[in-house]
ZADRENNU-795662 format. One record per atom (N, C-alpha, C, CB): atom name; y, x, z. Coordinates in steps of 0.001 Angstrom, whole numbers, padded with zeros to 6 digits. Each point is the difference from the previous one (the first is absolute). Glycine has a CB too. Layout:
! ZADRENNU-795662
<'CA' <Y X Z>>,
...
//
This chain:
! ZADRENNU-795662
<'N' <-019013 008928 -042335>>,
<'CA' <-001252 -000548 000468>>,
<'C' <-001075 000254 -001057>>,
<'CB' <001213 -001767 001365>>,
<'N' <-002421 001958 -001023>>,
<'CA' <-000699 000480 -000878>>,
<'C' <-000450 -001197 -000785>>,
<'CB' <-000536 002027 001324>>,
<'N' <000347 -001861 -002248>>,
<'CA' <-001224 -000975 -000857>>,
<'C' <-001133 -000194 -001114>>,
<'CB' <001586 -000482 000723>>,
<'N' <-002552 -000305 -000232>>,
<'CA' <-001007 000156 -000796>>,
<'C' <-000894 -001472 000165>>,
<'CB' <000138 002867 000238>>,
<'N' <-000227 -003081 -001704>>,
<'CA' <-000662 -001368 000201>>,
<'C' <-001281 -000084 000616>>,
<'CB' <001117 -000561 -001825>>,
<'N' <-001786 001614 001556>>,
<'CA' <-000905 000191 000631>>,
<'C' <-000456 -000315 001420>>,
<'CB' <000463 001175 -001612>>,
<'N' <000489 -000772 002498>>,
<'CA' <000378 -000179 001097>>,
<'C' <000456 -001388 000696>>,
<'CB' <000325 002175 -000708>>,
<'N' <-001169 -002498 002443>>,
<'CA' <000738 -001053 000533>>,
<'C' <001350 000280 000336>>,
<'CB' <-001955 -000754 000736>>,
<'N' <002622 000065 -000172>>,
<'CA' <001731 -000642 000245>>,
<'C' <-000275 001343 001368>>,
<'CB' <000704 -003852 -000718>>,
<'N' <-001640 003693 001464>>,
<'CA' <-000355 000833 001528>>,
<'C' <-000331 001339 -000438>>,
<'CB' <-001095 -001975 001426>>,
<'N' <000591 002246 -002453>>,
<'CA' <-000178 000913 -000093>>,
<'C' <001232 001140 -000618>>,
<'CB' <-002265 -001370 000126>>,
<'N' <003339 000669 -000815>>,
<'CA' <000880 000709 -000533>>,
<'C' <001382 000527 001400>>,
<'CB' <-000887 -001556 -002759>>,
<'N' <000525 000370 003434>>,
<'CA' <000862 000393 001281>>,
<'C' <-000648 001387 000822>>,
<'CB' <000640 -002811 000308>>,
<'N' <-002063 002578 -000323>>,
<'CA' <-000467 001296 000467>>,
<'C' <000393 001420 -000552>>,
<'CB' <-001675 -001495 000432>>,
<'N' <001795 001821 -002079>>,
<'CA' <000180 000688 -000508>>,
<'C' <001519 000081 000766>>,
<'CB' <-001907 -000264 -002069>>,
<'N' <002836 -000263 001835>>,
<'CA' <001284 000387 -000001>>,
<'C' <-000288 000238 001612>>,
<'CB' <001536 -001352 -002241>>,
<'N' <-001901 001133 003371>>,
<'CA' <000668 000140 000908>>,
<'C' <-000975 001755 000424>>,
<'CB' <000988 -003304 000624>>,
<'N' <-001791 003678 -001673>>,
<'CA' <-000624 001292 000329>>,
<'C' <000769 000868 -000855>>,
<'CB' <-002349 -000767 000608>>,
<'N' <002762 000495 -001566>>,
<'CA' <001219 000645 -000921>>,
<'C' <001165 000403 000951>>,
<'CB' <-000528 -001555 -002139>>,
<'N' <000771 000467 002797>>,
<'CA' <000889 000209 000843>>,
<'C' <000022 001084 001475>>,
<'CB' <000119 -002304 -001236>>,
<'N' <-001957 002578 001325>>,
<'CA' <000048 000977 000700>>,
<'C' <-000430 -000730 001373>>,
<'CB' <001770 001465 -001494>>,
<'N' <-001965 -002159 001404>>,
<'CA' <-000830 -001551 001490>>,
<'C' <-001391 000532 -000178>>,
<'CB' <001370 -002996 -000394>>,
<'N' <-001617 003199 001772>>,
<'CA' <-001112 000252 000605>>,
<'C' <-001025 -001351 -000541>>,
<'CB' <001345 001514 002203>>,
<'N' <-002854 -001237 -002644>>,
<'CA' <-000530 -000807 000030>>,
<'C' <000082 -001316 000600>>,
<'CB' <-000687 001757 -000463>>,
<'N' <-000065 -001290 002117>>,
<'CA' <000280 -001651 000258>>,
<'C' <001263 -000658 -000284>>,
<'CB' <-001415 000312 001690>>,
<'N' <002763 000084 -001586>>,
<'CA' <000870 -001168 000082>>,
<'C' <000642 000354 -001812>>,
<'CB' <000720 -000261 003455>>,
<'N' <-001850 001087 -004782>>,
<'CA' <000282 -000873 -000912>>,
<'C' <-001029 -001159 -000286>>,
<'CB' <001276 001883 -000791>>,
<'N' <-001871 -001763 002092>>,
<'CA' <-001426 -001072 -000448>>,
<'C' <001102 -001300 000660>>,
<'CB' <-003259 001654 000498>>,
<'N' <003352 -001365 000793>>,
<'CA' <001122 -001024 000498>>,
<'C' <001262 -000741 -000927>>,
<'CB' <-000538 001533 001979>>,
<'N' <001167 -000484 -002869>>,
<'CA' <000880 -000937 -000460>>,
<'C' <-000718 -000439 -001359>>,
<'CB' <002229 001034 001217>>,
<'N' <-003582 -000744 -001806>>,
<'CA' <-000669 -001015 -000748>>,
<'C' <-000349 -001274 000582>>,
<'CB' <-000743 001765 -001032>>,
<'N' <000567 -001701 002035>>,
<'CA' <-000788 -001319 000717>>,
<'C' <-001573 000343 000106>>,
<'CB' <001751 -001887 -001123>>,
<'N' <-002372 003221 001148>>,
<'CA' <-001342 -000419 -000666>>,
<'C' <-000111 001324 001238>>,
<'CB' <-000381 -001268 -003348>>,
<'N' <-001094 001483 003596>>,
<'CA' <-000183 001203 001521>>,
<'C' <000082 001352 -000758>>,
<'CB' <-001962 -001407 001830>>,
<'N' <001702 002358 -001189>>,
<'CA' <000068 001193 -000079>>,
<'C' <-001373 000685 -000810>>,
<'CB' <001622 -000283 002184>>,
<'N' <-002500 -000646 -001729>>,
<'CA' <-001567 000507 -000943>>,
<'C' <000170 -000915 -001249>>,
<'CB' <-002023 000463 002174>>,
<'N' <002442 -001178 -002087>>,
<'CA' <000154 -000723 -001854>>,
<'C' <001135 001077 -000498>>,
<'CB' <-000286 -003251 000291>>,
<'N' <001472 003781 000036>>,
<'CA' <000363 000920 -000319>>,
<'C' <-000912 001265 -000613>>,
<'CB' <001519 -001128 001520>>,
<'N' <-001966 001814 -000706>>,
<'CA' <-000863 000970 -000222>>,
<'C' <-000798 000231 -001172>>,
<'CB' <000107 -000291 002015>>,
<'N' <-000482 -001330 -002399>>,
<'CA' <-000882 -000502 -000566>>,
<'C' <000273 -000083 -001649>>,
<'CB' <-000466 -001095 002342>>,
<'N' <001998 000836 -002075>>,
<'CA' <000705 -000316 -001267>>,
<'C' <000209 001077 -000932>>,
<'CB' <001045 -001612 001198>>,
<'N' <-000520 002656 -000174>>,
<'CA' <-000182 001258 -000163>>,
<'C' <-000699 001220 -000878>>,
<'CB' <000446 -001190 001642>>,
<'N' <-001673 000152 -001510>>,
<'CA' <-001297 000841 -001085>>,
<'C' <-000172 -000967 -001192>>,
<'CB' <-001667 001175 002035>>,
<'N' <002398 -001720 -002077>>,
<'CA' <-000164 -000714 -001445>>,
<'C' <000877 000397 -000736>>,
<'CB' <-000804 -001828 000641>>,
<'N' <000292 001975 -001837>>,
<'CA' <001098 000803 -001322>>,
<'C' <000894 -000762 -000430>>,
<'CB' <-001543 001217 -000995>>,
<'N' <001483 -002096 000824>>,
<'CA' <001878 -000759 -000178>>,
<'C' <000613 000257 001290>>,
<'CB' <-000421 -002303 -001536>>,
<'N' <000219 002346 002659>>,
<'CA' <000866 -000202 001124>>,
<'C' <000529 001210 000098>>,
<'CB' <-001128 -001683 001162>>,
<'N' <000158 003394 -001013>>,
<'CA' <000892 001052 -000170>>,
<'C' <000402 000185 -000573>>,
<'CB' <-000447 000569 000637>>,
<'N' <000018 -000733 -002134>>,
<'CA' <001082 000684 -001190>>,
<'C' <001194 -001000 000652>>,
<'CB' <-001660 000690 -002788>>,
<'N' <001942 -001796 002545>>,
<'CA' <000795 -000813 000160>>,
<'C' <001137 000506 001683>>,
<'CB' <-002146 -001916 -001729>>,
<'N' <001509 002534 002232>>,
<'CA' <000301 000923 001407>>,
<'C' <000331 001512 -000343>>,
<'CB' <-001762 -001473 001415>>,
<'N' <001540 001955 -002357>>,
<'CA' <000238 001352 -000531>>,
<'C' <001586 -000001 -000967>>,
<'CB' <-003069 000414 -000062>>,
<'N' <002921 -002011 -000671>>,
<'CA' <001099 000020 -000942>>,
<'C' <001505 -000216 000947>>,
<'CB' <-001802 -001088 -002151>>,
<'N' <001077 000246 003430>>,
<'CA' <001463 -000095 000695>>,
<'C' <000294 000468 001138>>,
<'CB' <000125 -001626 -000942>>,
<'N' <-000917 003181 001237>>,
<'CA' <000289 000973 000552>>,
<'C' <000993 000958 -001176>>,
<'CB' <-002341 -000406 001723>>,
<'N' <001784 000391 -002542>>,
<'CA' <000576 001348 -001494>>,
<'C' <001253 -000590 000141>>,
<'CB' <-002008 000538 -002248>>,
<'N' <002570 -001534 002405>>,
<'CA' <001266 -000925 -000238>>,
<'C' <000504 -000050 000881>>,
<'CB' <-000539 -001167 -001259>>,
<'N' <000221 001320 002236>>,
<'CA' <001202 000274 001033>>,
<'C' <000391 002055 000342>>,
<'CB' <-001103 -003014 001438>>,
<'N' <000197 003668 -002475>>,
<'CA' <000236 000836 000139>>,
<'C' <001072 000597 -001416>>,
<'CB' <-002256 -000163 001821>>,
<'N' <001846 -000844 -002575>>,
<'CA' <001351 -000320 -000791>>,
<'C' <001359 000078 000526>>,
<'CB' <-001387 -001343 -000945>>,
<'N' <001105 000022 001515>>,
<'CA' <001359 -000485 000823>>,
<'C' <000585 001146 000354>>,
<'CB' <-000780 -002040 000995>>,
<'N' <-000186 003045 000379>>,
<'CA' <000988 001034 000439>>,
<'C' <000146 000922 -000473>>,
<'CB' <-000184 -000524 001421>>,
<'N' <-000459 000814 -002915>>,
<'CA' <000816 001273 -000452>>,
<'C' <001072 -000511 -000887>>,
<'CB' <-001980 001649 000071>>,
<'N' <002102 -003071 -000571>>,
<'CA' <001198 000070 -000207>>,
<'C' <001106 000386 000766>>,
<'CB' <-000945 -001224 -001073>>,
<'N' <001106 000116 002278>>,
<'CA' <000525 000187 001159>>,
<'C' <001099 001293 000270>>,
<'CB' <-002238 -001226 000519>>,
<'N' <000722 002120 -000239>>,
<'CA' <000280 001503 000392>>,
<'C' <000721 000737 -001435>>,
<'CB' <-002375 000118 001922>>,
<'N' <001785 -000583 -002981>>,
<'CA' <000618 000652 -001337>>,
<'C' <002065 -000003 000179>>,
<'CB' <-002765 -001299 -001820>>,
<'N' <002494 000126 002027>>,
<'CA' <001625 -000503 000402>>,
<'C' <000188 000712 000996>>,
<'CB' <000175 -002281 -000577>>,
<'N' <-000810 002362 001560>>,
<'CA' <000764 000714 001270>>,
<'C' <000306 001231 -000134>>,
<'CB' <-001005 -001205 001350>>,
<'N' <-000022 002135 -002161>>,
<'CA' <000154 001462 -000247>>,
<'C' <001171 -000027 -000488>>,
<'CB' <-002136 000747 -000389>>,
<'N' <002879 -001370 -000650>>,
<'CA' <001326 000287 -000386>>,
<'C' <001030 000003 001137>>,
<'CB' <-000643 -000952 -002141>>,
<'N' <000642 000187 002716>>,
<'CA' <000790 -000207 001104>>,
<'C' <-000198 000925 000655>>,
<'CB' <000080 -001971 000019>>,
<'N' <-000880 002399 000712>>,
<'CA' <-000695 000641 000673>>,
<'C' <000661 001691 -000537>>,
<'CB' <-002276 -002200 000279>>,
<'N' <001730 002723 -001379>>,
<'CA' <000321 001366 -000355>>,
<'C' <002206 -000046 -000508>>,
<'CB' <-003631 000487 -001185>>,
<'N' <003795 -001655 001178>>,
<'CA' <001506 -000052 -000540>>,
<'C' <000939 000415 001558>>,
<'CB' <-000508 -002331 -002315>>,
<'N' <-000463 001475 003274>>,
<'CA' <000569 000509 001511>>,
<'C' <000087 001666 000226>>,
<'CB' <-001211 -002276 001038>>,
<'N' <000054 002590 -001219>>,
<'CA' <-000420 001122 000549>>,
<'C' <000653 001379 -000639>>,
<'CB' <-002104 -001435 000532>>,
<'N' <002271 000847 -001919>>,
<'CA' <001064 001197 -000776>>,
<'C' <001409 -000005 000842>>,
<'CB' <-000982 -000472 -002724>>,
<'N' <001358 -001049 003079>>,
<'CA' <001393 -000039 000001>>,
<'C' <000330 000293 001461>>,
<'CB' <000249 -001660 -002005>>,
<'N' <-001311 001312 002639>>,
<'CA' <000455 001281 001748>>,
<'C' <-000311 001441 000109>>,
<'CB' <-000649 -001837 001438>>,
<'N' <-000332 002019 -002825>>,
<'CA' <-000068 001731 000275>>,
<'C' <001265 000327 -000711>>,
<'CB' <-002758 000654 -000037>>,
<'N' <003557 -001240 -000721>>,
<'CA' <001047 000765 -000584>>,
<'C' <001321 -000552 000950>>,
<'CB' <-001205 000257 -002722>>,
<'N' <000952 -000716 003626>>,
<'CA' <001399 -000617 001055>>,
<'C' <000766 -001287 -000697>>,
<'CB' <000656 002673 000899>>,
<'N' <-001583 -003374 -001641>>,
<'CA' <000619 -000921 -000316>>,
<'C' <-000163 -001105 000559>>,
<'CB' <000098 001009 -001527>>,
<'N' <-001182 -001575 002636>>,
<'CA' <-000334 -000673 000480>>,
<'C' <-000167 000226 001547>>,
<'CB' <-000602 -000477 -002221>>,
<'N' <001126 -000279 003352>>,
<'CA' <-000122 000202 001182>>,
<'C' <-001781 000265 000110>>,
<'CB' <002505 -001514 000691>>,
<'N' <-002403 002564 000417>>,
<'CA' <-001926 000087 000292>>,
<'C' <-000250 -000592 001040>>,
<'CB' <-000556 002085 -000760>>,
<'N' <-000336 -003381 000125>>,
<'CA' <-000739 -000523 001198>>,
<'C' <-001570 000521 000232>>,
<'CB' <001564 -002097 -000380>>,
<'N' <-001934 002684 001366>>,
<'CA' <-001175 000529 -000260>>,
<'C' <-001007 -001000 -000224>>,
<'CB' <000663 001841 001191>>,
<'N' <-000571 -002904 -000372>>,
<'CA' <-001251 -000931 -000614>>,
<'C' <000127 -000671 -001046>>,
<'CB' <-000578 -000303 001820>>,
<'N' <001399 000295 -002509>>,
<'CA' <000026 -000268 -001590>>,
<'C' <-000438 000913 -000648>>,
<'CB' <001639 -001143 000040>>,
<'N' <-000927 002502 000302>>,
<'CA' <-001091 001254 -000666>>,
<'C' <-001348 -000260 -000057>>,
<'CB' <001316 001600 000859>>,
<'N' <-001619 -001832 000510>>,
<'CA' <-001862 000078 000246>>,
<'C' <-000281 -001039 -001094>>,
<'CB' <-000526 000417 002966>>,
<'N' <001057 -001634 -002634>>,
<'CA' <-000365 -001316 -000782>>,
<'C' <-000465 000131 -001419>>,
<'CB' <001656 -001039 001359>>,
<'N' <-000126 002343 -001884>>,
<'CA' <-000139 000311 -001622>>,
<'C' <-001045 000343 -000073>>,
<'CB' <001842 000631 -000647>>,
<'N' <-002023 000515 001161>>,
<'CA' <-000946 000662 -000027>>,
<'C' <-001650 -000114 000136>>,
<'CB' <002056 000654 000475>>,
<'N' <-002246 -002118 -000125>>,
<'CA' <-001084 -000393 000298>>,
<'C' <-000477 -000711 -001014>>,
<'CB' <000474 000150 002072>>,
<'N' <000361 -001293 -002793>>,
<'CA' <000428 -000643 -001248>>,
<'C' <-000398 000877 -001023>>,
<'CB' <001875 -001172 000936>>,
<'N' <-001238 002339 -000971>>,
<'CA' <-000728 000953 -001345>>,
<'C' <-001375 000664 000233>>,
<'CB' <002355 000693 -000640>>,
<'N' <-002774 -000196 001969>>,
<'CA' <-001501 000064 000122>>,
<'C' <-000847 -001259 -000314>>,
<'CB' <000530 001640 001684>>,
<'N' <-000060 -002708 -001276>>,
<'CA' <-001147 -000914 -000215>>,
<'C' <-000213 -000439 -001421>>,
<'CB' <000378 -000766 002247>>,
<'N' <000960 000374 -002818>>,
<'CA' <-000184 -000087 -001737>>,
<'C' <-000419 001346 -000860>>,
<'CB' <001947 -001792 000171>>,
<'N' <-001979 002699 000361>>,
<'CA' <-000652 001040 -000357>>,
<'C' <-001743 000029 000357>>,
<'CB' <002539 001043 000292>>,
<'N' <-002427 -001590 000991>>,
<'CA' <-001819 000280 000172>>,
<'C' <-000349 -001509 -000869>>,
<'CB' <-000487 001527 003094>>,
<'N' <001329 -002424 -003325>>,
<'CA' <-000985 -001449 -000512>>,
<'C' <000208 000416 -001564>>,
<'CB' <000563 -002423 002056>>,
<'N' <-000083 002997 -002733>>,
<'CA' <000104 000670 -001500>>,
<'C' <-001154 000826 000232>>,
<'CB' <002649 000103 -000708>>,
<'N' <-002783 001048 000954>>,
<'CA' <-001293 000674 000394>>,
<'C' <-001663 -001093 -000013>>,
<'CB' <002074 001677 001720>>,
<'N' <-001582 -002166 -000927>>,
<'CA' <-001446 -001222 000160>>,
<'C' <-000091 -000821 -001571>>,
<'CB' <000513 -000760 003138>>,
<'N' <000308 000248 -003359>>,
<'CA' <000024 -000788 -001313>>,
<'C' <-000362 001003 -001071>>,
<'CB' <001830 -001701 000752>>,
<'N' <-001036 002583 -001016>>,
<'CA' <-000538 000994 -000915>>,
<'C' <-001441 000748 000510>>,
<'CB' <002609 000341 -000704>>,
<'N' <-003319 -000294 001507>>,
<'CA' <-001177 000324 000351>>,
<'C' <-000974 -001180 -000404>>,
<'CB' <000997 001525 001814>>,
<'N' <-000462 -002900 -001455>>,
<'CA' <-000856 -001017 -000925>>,
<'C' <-000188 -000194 -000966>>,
<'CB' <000272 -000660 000948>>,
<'N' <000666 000793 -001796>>,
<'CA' <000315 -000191 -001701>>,
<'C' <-000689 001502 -000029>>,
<'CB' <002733 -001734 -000724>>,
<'N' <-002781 002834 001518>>,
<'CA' <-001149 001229 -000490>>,
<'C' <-001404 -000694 -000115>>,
<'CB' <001229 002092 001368>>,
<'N' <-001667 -002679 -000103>>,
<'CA' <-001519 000174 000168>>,
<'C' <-000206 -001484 -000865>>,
<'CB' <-000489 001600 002764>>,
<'N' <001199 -002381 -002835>>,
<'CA' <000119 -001394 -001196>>,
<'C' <-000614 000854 -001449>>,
<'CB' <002784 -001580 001113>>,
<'N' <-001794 002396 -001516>>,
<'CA' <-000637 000209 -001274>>,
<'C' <-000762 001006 000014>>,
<'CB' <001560 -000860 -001025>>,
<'N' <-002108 001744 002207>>,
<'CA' <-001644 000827 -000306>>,
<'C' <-000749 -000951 000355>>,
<'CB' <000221 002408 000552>>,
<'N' <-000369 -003779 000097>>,
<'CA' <-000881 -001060 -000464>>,
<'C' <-000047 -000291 -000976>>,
<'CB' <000096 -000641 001361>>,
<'N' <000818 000133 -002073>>,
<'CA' <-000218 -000684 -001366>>,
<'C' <-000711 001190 -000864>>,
<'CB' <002264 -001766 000119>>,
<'N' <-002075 002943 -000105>>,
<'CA' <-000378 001073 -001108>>,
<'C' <-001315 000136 000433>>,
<'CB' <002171 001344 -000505>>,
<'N' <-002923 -001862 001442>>,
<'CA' <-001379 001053 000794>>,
<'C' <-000873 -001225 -001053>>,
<'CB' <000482 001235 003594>>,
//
């Protein structure tokens, strides 16, 4: 859950439930507060940064996640191309999807930590 003293009790529920990927109105809904006080909250600089830090963090979350899964994931995929493992094809696909995506969210992260530090240098 996010936090910041800064912040009301309603407003931190808002953050998390847009972190979470909730459509405005119903993260305005599970704040208790409407959809234009949302909006509203929005443009104030504690509320996004505070909305930016616990978006970055759940993008944490899934590259750990996926970090873990790639092992799994590429340990399968060796062990049915060499006949060591029955082939299920949608586990293949599955693997296989598992290592594209922790591959494209490494890509993104390392593209931030790029344009992160040609900000700091400009």
């Amino acid at each position: 859950m996010a936090t910041d003293p800064s912040l009301r009790p309603a407003q931190l529920l808002a953050i998390d439930a847009l972190a979470a990927g909730l459509s405005v109105a119903d993260a305005a809904d599970a704040a208790g507060c409407s959809a234009r006080t949302l909006r509203r909250w929005r443009n104030e600089v504690d509320f996004a940064q505070a909305e930016r830090q616990a978006v970055a963090g759940r993008y944490d979350d899934a590259h750990r996640i996926l970090a873990a899964g790639m092992a799994a994931a590429a340990t399968y995929l060796v062990g049915a191309a060499a006949g060591l493992d029955d082939i299920d094809h949608g586990r293949i696909q599955a693997a296989r999807h598992v290592l594209a995506l922790g591959r494209e969210l490494r890509d993104q992260l390392e593209l931030a930590d790029r344009v992160a530090a040609l900000e700091a240098a400009a």
